[in-house]
N, C-alpha and C positions, 0 to 999 in steps of 0.2 A: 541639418535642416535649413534648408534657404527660406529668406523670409526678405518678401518684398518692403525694401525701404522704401520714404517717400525721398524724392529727387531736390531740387535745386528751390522751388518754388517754396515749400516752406518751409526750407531753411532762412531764406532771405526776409519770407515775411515774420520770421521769428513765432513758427508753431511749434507741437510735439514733433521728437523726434518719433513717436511711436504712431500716434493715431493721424500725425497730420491737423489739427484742429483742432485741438486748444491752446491757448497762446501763452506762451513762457514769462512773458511780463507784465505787471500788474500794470501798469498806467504807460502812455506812449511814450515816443521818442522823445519827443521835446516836450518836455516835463520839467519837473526838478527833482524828482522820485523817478529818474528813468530807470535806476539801477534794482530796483525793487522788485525779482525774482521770485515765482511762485514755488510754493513746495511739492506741489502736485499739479498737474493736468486736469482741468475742471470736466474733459472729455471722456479722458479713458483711467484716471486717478490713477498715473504712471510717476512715479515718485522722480523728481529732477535733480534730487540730491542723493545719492544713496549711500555717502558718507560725510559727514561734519569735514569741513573743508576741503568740500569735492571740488569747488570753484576754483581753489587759490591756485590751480595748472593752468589756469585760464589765464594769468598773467605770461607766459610764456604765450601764444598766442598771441596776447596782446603786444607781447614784444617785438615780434614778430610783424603784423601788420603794422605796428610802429616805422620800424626800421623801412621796410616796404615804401610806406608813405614819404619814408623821409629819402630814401633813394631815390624814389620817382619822381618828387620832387625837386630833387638838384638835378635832373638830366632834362626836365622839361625848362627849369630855369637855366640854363645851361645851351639849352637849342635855341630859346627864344632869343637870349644874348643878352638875356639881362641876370645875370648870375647874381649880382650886388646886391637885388632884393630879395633873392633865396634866404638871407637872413629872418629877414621881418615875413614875407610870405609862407614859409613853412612852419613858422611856429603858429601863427592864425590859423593857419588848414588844421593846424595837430589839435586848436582849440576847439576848434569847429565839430571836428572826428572824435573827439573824446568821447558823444555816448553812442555813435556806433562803432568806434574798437571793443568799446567795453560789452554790448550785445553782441554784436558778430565773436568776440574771442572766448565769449561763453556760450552760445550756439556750438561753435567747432566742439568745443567740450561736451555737450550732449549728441553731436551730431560723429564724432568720430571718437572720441576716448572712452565712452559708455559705451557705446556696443563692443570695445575691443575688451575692456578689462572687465566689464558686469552683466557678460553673456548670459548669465541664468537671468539676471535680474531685468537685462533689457528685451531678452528672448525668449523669457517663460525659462522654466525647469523641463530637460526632458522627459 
């Protein structure tokens, strides 16, 4: 059975992967409680966990867009010819990034690992 996903848009604005329109985190980006995950969709009461430490693959993820960050970063410090503060400049950017690796590498989690392993659960029972 195909079933239309939503696209690119809210992913990024961190909505359901299911209904599109309820929103995965309790309080905003820049918070101090950014990391504060709802248990359900206030929209379509689509459960965001469907097992006790569904999240912790989401640090893989995070490691990922880590690494990413930190690569990218040594080749634009690298181009611009100032490689010497690639030291001190990438560890600020990784500061800065810290609460959207940590939402975006839990988004990828709802947005590609649950539809692939909790087919009944993300696509209904046939």
């Amino acid at each position: 059975m195909l079933v239309k996903r939503p696209g690119w848009v809210p992913f990024l604005t961190c909505k359901c992967p299911k209904c599109a329109t309820g929103r995965v985190f309790n309080n905003r980006l820049i918070s101090v409680k950014f990391a504060e995950t709802r248990y359900s969709c206030p929209s379509c009461s689509f459960s965001f966990e469907p097992e006790p430490g569904f999240f912790y693959g989401a640090m893989y993820f995070s490691y990922a867009l880590m690494v990413g960050l930190i690569v990218t970063g040594c080749i634009i410090f690298y181009v611009i010819g100032k490689f010497d503060y690639a030291i001190v400049g990438i560890p600020i950017a990784i500061v800065i990034m810290v609460p959207l690796i940590f939402r975006y590498s839990r988004m990828m989690m709802l947005y590609i690992v649950y539809p692939l392993m909790y087919k009944d659960k993300f696509y209904g029972k046939p």
